[in-house]
C-alpha positions in Angstrom: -39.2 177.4 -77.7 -37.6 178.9 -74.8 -37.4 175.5 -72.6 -34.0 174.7 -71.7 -33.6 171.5 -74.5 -33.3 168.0 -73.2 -30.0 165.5 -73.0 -30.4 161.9 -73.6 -26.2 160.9 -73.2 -26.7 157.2 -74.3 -29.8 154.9 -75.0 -31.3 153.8 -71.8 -31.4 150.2 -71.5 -32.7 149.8 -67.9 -36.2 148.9 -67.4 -37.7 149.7 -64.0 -38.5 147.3 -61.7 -41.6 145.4 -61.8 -42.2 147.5 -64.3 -41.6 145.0 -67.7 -43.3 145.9 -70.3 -42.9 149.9 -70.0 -40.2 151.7 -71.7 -37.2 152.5 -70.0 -37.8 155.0 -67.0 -35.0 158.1 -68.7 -37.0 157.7 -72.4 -40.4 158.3 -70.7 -39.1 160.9 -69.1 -37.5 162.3 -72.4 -40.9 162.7 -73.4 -42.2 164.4 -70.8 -39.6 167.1 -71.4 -40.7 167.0 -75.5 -40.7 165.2 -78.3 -37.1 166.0 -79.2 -33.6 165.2 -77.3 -30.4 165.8 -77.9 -28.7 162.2 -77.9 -25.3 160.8 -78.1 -24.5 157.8 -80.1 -22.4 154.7 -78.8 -20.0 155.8 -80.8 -19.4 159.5 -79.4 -21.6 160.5 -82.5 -24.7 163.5 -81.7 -27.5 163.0 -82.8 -31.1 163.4 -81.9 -33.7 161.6 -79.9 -37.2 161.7 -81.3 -39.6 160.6 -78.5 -42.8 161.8 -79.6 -45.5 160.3 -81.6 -46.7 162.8 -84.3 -42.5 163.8 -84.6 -41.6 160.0 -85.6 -45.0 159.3 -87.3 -43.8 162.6 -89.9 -40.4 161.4 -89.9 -40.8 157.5 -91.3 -43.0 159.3 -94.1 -40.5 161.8 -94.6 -38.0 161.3 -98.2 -35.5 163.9 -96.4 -34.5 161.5 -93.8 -32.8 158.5 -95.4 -33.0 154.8 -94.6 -29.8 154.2 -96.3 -27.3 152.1 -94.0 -24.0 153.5 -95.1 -25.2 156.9 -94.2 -25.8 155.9 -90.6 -23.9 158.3 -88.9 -23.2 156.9 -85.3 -19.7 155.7 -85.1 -16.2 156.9 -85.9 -15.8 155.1 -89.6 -17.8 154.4 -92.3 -20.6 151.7 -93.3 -20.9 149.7 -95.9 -24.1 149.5 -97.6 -26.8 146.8 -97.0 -26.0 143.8 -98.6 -28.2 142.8 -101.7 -31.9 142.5 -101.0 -31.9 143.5 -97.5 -34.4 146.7 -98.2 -35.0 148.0 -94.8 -31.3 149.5 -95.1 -32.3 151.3 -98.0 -34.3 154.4 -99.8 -36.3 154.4 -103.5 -35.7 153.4 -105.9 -33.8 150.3 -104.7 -36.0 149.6 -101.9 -38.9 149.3 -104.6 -37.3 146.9 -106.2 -37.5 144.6 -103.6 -40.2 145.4 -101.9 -42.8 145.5 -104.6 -42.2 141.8 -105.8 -43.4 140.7 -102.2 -46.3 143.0 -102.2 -48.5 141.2 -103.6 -47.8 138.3 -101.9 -48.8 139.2 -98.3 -51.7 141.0 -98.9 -54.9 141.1 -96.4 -56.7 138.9 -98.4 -53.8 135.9 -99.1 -52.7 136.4 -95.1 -56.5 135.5 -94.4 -56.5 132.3 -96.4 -53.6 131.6 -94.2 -55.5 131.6 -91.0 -56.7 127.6 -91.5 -53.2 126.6 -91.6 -52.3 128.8 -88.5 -54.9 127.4 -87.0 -53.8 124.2 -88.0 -50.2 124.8 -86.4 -51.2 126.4 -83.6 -53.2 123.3 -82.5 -50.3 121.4 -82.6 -48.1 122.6 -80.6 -51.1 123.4 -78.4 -51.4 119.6 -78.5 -47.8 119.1 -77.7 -48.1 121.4 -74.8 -51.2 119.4 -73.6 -49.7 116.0 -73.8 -46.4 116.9 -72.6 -48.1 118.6 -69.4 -47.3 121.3 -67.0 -45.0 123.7 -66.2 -43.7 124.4 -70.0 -41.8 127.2 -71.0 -44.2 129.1 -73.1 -41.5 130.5 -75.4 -40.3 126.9 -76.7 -43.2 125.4 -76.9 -45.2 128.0 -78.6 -44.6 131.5 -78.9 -41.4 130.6 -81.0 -43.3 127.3 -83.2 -45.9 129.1 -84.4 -44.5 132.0 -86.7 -41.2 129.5 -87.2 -43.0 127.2 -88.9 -45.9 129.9 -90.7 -43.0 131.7 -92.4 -40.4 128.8 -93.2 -43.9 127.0 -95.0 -44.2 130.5 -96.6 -40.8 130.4 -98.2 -40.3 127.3 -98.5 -37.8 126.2 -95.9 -37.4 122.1 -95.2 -39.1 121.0 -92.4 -36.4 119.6 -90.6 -34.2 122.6 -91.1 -36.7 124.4 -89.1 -34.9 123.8 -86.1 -31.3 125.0 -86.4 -33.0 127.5 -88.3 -34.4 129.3 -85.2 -31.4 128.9 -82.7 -29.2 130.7 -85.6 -31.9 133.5 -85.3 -32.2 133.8 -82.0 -28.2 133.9 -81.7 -27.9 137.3 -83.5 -31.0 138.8 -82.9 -31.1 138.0 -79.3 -28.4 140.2 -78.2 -26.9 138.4 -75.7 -24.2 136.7 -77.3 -20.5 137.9 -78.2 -19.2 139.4 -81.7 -17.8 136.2 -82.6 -21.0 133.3 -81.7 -23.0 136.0 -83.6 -20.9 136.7 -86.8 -20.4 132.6 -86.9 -24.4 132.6 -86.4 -25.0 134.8 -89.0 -22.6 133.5 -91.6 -24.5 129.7 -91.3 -27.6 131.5 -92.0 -26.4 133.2 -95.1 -24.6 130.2 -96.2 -27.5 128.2 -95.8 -30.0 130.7 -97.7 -27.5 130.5 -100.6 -27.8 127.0 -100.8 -32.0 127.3 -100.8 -32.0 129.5 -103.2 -30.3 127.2 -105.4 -32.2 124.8 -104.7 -35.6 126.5 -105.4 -33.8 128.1 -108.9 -33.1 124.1 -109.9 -36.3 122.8 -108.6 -39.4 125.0 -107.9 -41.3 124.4 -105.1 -45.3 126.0 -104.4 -43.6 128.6 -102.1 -42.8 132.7 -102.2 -38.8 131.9 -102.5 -39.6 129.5 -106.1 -41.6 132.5 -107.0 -39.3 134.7 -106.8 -36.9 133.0 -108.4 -38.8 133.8 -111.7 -38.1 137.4 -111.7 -34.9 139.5 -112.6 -34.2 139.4 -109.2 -30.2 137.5 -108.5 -29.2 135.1 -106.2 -27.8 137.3 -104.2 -30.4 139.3 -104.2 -32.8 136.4 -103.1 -30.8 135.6 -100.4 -30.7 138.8 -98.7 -34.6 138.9 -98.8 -35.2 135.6 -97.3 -33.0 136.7 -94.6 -35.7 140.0 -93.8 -38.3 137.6 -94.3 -37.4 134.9 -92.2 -36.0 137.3 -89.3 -39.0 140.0 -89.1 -41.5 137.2 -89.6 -40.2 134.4 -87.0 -38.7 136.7 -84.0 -40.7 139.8 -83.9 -44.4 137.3 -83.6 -42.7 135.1 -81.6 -41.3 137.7 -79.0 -45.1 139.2 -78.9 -46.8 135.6 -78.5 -44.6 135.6 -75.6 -44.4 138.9 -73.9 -48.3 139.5 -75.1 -49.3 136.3 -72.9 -47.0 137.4 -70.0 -48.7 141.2 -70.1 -52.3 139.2 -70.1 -51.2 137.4 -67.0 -50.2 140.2 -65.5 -53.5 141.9 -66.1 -55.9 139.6 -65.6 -59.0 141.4 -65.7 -58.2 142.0 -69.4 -57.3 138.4 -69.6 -60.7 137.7 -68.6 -62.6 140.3 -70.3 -61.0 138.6 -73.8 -61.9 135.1 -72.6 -65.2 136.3 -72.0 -65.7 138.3 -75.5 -64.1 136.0 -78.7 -64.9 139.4 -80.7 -62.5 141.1 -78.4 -59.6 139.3 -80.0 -58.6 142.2 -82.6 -59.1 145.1 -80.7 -56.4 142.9 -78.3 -53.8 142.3 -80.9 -54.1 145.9 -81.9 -53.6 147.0 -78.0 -50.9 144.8 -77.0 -49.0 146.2 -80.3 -49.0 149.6 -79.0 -48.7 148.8 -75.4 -45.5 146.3 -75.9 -44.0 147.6 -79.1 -41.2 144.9 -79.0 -39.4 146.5 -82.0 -38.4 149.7 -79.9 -36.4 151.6 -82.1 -35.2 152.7 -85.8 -33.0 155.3 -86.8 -33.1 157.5 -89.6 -30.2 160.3 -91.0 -31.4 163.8 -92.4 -30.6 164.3 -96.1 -30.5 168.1 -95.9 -31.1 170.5 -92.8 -34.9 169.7 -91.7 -36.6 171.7 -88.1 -38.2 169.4 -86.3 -40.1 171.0 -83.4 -38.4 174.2 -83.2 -34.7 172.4 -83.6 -33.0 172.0 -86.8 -31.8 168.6 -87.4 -28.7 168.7 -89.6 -27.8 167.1 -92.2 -26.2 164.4 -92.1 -27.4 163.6 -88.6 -28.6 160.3 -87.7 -32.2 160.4 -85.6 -33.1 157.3 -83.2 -37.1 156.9 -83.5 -38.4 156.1 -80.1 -41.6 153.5 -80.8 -42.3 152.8 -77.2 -42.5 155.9 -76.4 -44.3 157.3 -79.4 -47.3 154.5 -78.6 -47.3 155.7 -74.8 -47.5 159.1 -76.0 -50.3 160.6 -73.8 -50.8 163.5 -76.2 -52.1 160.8 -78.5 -53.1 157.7 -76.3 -55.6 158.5 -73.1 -54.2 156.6 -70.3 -51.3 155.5 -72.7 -49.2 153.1 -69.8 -52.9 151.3 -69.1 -53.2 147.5 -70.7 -57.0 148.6 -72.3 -58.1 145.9 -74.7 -61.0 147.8 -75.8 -59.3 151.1 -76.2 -61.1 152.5 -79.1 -57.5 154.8 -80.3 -56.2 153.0 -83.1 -52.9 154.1 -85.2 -49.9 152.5 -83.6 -46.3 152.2 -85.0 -45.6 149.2 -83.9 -45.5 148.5 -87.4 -44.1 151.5 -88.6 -45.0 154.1 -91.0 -44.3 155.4 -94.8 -42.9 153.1 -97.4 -40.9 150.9 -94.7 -44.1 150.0 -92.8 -43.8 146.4 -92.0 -44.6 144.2 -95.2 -45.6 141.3 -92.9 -48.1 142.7 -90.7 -50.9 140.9 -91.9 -49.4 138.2 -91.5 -48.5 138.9 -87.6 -51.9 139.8 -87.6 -53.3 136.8 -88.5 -51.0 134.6 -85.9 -51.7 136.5 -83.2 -55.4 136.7 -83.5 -55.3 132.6 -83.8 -52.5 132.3 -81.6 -53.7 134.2 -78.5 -57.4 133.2 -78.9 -56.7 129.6 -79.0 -53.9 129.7 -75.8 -56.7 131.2 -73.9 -59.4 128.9 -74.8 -57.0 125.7 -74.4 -55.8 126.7 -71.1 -58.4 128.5 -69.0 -56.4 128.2 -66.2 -52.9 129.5 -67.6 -50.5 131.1 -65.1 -47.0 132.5 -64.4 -45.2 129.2 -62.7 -42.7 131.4 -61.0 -42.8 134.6 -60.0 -43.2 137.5 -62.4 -39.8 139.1 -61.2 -38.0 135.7 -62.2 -39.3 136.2 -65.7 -36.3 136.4 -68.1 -36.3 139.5 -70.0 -34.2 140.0 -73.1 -31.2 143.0 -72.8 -32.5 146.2 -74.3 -29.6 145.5 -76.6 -31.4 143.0 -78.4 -33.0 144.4 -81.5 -36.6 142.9 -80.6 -37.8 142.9 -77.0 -39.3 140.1 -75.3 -38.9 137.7 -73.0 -36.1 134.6 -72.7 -38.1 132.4 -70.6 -42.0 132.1 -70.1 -42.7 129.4 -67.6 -46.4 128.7 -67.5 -48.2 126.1 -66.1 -52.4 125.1 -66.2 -55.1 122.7 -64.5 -57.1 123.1 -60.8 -55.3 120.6 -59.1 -52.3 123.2 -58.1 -53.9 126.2 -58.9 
């Protein structure tokens, strides 16, 4: 270990150029000077960057680093905990308890008797698209519909509340809006949850939220899983329906090679994970002192996982900045790892496949309807990536 060790002050939050679906320019180049950086917090906190891919693979399977919220050290005063039921802020055994209720529930098999209805939802809003003609902004009229209405179905969520439901998501996840629009934003959500809940308790409906008002599980408690649910399972799909179709358009012999080979479809979801990994990063804080690489992490230190970078790692992934849909290298983290791995990814799965394969087959002719450079891209502050905007448009007669 005698390299001089690398600096990362703050998170970078720049992406280059014509360059929009690549990490930021400084965390690539963290990598190339090793899997571990020295890093700075926002608020003045050190703390380490962890860039590679076999470092933050060990690390999300590791018990000494902590999921834990209140132990997040990275600014100047404490945390409180995670509120009731929200489990990706915490470690065993209270994460089990939430967690394993679900479990069963989004299996591989029960996500697969899903796909009719996907299908089934997906066609409509094709439809919609169709009828209402072209140019369409690809993000309202698709990428967000799909996984809105698949996982407000799924727990349970009135159709007409489906609506308000997403603009309250997309407030505080889409980190572009101030303190106070987002706490307002956030506190309707909650308030509203609290009120389904009820509901469901008085009168069971055939949905995972009824269901779950049958265990020991409180109101509370409820509440703060429906929120996970409902934000990793409409904004993470959604931003990868969108950013997935703009990276296809952008590469269209790959567009083409998937229009040409139906089969291809998996091996595509799979690759446009890794490639995009919209949810970049996730911190973790060391329990007791652990060496990671050569550098002792201490504890009480707070790590920030890099998952772009670790799935453009080219010490695991030939060629890793190349768009290959039938790149044969499986193992991404866009879903994670250990016992936080995403609990939805079947689900994801399962939209995308449908979503992507029947966008294609709809519209053979899809295309950007302004330049790529005027594509919208959400801030790096925004806990998912993706894009704001995707205007598309289709048919020969302006092609």
């Amino acid at each position: 270990m005698g390299e001089s060790l690398h600096t990362v002050t703050t998170l970078p939050t720049a992406r280059r150029p014509g360059c929009p679906f690549d990490p930021p320019a400084e965390l690539l180049d963290a990598r190339r000077h090793g899997p571990v950086s020295r890093f700075t917090h926002p608020g003045g906190k050190p703390g380490w960057l962890i860039t590679g891919y076999d470092l933050v693979r060990s690390v999300l399977a590791d018990p000494r680093f902590s999921s834990r919220k209140e132990l997040l050290n990275v600014v100047d005063h404490e945390l409180p905990p995670a509120p009731p039921g929200e489990f990706l802020l915490m470690d065993e055994p209270q994460h089990g308890r939430y967690r394993k209720p679900l479990a069963g529930r989004f299996t591989v098999r029960r996500m697969r008797l899903l796909t009719e209805r996907v299908e089934q939802v997906t066609a409509d809003c094709l439809d919609a698209m169709e009828e209402a003609g072209p140019p369409t902004d690809l993000v309202t009229a698709f990428a967000r519909p799909v996984p809105a209405i698949v996982i407000c179905e799924l727990l349970g969520v009135p159709y007409g509340d489906r609506g308000s439901f997403q603009e309250q998501i997309e407030t505080f996840l889409g980190g572009e809006t101030g303190e106070e629009e987002l706490i307002a934003a956030y506190t309707a959500t909650q308030e509203y949850l609290a009120d389904l809940v009820a509901a469901k308790r008085a009168n069971p409906t055939d949905d995972v939220l009824s269901d779950l008002t049958h265990s020991d599980l409180t109101d509370e408690e409820l509440k703060g899983i429906s929120l996970i649910l409902l934000a990793a399972g409409f904004d993470t799909t959604a931003n990868m329906l969108a950013l997935g179709t703009f990276a296809l358009l952008q590469n269209p012999g790959q567009l083409a090679a998937l229009r040409a080979d139906p089969a291809l479809v998996d091996g595509a979801v799979e690759e446009l994970l890794r490639y995009l990994s919209v949810a970049k990063t996730f911190m973790r804080t060391a329990l007791v002192d652990v060496e990671l690489d050569g550098r002792t992490i201490e504890a009480g230190t707070t790590v920030v996982l890099s998952y772009n970078t670790a799935n453009r790692d080219p010490e695991r992934f030939a060629d890793p900045h190349v768009l290959d849909l039938r790149r044969r290298q499986g193992g991404h983290l866009a879903f994670g790892h250990g016992i936080h791995q995403c609990l939805g990814q079947q689900l994801a799965r399962v939209e995308m496949r449908v979503a992507f394969r029947a966008l294609i087959d709809r519209f053979p002719t899809l295309r950007l309807a302004v330049p790529a450079e005027e594509v919208g891209l959400r801030p790096e502050t925004a806990d998912i990536y993706g894009v704001k905007s995707l205007p598309v448009a289709w048919g020969e007669e302006d092609a």
